[in-house]
Structure formats: structure tokens, C-alpha cells
C-alpha positions in Angstrom: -24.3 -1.9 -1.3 -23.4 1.5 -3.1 -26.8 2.7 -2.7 -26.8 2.4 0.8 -23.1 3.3 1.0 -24.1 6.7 -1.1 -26.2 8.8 1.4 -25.2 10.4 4.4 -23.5 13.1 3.1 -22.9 15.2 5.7 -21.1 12.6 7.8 -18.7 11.9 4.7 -18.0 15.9 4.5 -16.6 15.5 7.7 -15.0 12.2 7.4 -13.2 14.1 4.1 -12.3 16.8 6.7 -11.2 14.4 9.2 -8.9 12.3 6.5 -7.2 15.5 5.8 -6.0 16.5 8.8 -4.8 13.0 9.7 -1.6 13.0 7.8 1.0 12.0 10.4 4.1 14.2 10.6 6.4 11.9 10.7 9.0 11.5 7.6 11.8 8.8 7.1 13.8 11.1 7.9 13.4 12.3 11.8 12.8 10.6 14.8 9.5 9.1 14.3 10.2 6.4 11.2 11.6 3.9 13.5 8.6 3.7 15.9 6.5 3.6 12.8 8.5 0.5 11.4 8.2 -1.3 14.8 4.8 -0.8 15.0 4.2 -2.2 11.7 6.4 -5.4 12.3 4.3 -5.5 16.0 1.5 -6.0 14.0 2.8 -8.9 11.7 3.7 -7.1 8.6 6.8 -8.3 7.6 9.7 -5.8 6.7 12.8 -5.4 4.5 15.3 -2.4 3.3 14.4 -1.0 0.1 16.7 1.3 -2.1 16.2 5.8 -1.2 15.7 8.6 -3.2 19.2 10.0 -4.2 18.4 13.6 -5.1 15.6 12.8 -8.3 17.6 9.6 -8.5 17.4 5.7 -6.7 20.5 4.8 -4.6 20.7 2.0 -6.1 23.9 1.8 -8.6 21.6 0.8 -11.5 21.6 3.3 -14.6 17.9 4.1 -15.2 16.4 2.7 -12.5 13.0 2.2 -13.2 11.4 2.4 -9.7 13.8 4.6 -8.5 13.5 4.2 -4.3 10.7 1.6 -4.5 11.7 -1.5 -5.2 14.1 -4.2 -2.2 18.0 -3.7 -1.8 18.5 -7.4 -1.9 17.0 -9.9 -4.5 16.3 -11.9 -1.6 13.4 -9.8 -0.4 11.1 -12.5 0.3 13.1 -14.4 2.4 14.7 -11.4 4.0 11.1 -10.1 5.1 10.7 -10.5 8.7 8.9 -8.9 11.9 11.8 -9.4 14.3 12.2 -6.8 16.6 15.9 -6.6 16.7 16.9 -7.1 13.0 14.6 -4.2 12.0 16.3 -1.9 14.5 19.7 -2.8 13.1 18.6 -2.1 9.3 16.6 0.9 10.5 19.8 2.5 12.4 22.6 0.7 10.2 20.8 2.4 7.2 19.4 5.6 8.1 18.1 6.9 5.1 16.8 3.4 3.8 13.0 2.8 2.8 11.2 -0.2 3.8 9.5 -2.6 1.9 6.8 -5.1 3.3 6.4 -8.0 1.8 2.6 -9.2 0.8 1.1 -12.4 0.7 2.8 -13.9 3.8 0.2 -12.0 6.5 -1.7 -9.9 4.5 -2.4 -8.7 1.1 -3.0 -4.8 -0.6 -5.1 -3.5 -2.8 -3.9 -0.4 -4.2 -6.0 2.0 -5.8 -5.3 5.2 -7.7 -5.7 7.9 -5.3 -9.1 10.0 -5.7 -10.8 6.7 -6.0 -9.5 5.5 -3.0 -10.4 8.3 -0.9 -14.2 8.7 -2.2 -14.5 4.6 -1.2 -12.8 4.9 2.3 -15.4 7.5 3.1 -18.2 5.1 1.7 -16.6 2.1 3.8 -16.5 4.0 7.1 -19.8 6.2 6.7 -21.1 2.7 6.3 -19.2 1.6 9.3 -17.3 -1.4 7.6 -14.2 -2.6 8.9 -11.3 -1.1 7.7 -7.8 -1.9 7.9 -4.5 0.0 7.5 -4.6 2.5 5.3 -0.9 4.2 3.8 -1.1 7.2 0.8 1.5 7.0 -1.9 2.1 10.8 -2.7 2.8 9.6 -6.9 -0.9 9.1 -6.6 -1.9 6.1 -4.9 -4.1 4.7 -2.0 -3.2 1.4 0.4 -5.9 -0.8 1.6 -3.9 -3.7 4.4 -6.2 -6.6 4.2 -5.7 -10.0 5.4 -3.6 -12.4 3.0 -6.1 -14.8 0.9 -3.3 -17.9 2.3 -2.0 -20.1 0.0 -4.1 -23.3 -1.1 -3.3 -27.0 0.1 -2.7 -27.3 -4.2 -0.5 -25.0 -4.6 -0.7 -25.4 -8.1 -4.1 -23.0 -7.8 -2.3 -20.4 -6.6 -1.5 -17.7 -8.6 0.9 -14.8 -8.3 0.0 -10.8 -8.1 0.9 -10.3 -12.1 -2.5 -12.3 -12.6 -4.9 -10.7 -10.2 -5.0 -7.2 -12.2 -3.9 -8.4 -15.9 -4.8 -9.2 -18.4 -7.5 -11.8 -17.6 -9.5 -9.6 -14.9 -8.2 -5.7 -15.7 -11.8 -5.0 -17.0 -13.1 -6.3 -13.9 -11.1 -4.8 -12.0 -9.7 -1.6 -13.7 -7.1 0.5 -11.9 -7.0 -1.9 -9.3 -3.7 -4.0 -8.2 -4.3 -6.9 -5.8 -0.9 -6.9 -4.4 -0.3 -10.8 -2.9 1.8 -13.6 -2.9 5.6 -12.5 -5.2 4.8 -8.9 -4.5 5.5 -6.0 -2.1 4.4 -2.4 -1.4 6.4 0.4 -0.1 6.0 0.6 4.0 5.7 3.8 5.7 7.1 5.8 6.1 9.3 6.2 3.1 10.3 9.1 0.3 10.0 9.4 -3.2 12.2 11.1 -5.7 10.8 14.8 -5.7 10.4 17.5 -3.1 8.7 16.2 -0.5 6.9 13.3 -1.4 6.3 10.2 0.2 4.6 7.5 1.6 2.7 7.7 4.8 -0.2 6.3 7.1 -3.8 7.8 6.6 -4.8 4.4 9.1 -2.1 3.3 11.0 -0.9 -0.8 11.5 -2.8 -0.4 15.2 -5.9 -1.0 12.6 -7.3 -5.0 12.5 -6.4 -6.3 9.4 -9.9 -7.0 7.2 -10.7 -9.8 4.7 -10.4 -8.3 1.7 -13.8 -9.0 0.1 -15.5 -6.8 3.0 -14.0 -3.8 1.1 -13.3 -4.7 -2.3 -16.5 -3.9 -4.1 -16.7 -0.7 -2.9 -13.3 -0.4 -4.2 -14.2 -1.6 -7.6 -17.0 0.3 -7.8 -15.2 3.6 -7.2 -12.1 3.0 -9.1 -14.2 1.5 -12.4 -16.3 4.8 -12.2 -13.4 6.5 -11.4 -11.4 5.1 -15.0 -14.9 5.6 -16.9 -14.1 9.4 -16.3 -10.5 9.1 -16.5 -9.5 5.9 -19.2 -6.0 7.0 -18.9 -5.7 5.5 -15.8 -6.7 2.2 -16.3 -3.0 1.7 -16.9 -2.0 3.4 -13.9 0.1 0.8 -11.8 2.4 -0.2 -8.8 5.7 -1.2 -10.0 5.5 -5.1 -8.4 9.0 -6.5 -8.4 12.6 -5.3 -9.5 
């Protein structure tokens, strides 16, 4: 597949120029960020608040946060999670400067990949014209690939949670890569990071079909592993998974 997924350079120059200049406007904080969290939960991804950047800080009331504005305000996150029209409008106006989480695993999976990575393999997948889903950016350096869940076995003692999918059993497999899943979450767009400016936001919005996960997940590995053969530092890089 990366052979044929490696020509047709001119069509990926302007796929690069295309990504680009697709960075929607809209911020948590203005009009926009409601619409956005609607049209996610319209498109089955379940929602729940999430702690806000305080200044450089979390809002949270914990001392050294340690994913400061990314992690759920309640413990109860997983239950919480829904795609209800009306609740989400209540948290989103009720708590104005809130993030959102959306919890994975339920509907559909991520697999998040450090960021230049990311970026080189969505232009392979679409020059190639493989499905892909929803796409989100994490500005601390990150790329969001919306797949459909893998479901949960009849035994459910064969199901295992996201901790597994990246470490240690299958990091060399999979370097850089987190298979977020079943017990995990990912921050929902759009939301803000500690820092001037940065956030996370849509490069593919949640009007994308949601694709099985193994139709894109070797051209993910192959760009991330070549990706941490030139970089090993980030083979440790990581999403923070759960409070």
C-alpha cells in the first residue's frame, strides 16, 4: 500500500495547501462552539464537560493538575457521556467556558498520532482516495483520526482496555500511536489549551462517515514508525487517557 499511496505528488501539494487553509474559525469561546458540539452529538459521538484552561492553569481545584483542561469534570464520565440534544445545550450554556470530552469505545474509537505524521498519512489516505473519517488537530501536537468503535466481544473477558492497545505489549508495533477505545476519551472540538491560543479543532468535521479503523491504520503506522525512526523521542509522546 505505501508504494502506491507514495506518488502523485502534485495532488498531495495541494491537498497540503488545501489542509491548511481548512482550519475552522471557530473557538470555544464565540458563537460557533455550540453548533459544533451539536453537530458532533448529531453524529453519535457522545459528549461530556471537561475541566478549562484557567490562565496557564486547569479549573479544576486540584494542585498540579496534570492534564490541566483535558481531562472530565465528573469521575462519572463514562456514564455521563451522552448525545442528547437537550442535556448538551444545558452544559454548553450552563458552563460557558467548559471543554468537552467525548467518550470512546461506545460509537467509535481514535487513533491519535503525533502531529507531522499525521498530516503526511492523511494526504497519502485521501490522494489514495481512502475513506476518511473525522479528523480534529490538537495544537500540543497531535492528530485525531474518528473511526468506528471495534464493539465489545460476546466474552467480554477478551476485551481489553486502551492502556493495552499502545503499551507495553504492542508500542514497537505501533510506536507513537494511541488507540483510544473502550475506558478512554479524547478532547472534542472545539476546546482550549493552557497557552495563547491553542486548542483543539476540526481539520474534518463529524459530517464525515465514521471508517473502520483498519482502512486507515497502516498508513498510520507506517508514517508515525518512520516518523519516530527520525525522531525516537517521540515514541513516548502520548495522550493523557483518564484522570
Amino acid at each position: 500500500m505505501s508504494a502506491e499511496l507514495g506518488g502523485r505528488s502534485g495532488l498531495q501539494g495541494r491537498i497540503s495547501q488545501w489542509l491548511r487553509g481548512r482550519r475552522p474559525k471557530d473557538t470555544a469561546g464565540d458563537g460557533g462552539r455550540e453548533a459544533l458540539l451539536l453537530a458532533a452529538a448529531a453524529a453519535g459521538l457522545p459528549l461530556a464537560p471537561a475541566a478549562h484552561p484557567a490562565g496557564y492553569r486547569c479549573s479544576c481545584d486540584r494542585v498540579g493538575c496534570p492534564t490541566p483542561a483535558r481531562h472530565p469534570v465528573s469521575f462519572a464520565w463514562q456514564t455521563q457521556s451522552t448525545t442528547d440534544r437537550g442535556q448538551i445545550e444545558r452544559w454548553a450554556r450552563h458552563h460557558p467556558q467548559a471543554n468537552f470530552i467525548t467518550a470512546t469505545g461506545m460509537v467509535h474509537d481514535v487513533l491519535d498520532v503525533p502531529a507531522e505524521p499525521g498530516r503526511e498519512a492523511l494526504e497519502r489516505l485521501l490522494a489514495a482516495g481512502i475513506e476518511v473519517g473525522p479528523v480534529a488537530e490538537s495544537d500540543d501536537g497531535r492528530l485525531l483520526f474518528f473511526t468506528l468503535t471495534r464493539g465489545t466481544p460476546e466474552d467480554e473477558d477478551e476485551w481489553w482496555p486502551c492502556e493495552l492497545d499502545c503499551h507495553p505489549e504492542t508500542m514497537d508495533e505501533h510506536p507513537g500511536l494511541r488507540w483510544h477505545c473502550r475506558g478512554s476519551y479524547v478532547l472534542m472540538p472545539p476546546s482550549r489549551l493552557p497557552g495563547d491560543s491553542q486548542s483543539v479543532h476540526w481539520v474534518r468535521g463529524p459530517e464525515h462517515p465514521l471508517p473502520d479503523p483498519l482502512s486507515i491504520l497502516e498508513v498510520l503506522t507506517d508514517a508515525t514508525a518512520r516518523h519516530v525512526g527520525e525522531e525516537p523521542d517521540h515514541v513516548s509522546a502520548s495522550w493523557p487517557l483518564r484522570r
